[in-house]
Phi, psi and omega in degrees: 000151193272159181272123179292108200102004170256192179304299221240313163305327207257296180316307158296344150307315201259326171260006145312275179343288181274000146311274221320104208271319185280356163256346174266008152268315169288350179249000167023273197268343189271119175236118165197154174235170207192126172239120179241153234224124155235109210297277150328336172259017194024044176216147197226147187208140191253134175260120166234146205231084170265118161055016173133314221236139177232150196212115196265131141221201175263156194203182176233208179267347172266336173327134138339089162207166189310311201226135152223137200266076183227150174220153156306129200290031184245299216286343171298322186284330184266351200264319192277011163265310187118314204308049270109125160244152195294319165317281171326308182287339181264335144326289175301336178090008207266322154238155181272152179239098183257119205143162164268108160271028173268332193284339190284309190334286210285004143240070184268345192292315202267326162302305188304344174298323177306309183299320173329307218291332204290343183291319197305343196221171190289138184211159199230114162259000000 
């Protein structure tokens, strides 16, 4: 079973993703990167999105993206559980948000699509 917050996690994420025939029409036209950060583990991974194709690696606080997402890996684990949603947690201050957030509001569609796929499958928290 894969370990939740790795390496081997975000890479079954990303060939989710891209199996996903409805997701790779709705998202096309669509590009951005994103590094989300668990702050207390010290390990962070960049989801980049070209046109449609998602491509996961390890990444720091200096990696280059649109968004960088970090939290305590307790607030990943509830959000990647279901208790939880990324609107709330980004409320709560539980995760920080670096970005414009009206350009992330206008991809809540496609995060929450991310969060869905990551839910979606067997993990070891």
């Amino acid at each position: 079973m894969i370990q939740f917050y790795t390496k081997e996690f975000f890479e079954e994420l990303a060939r989710r993703l891209n199996a996903d025939a409805e997701w790779g029409k709705a998202m096309s036209s669509k590009t951005f990167r994103m590094v989300c950060s668990a702050s207390d583990k010290k390990r962070s991974f960049l989801i980049a999105v070209a046109q449609g194709k998602v491509a996961t690696s390890e990444a720091s606080a200096e990696t280059k993206a649109d968004y960088h997402f970090e939290g305590r890996y307790e607030s990943w684990v509830s959000l990647c559980k279901g208790e939880v949603e990324m609107e709330r947690l980004i409320q709560q201050g539980k995760i920080r948000l670096a970005g414009s957030m009206s350009d992330v509001m206008g991809l809540m569609g496609p995060l929450n699509r991310i969060v869905l796929t990551a839910r979606s499958f067997p993990k070891e928290f």
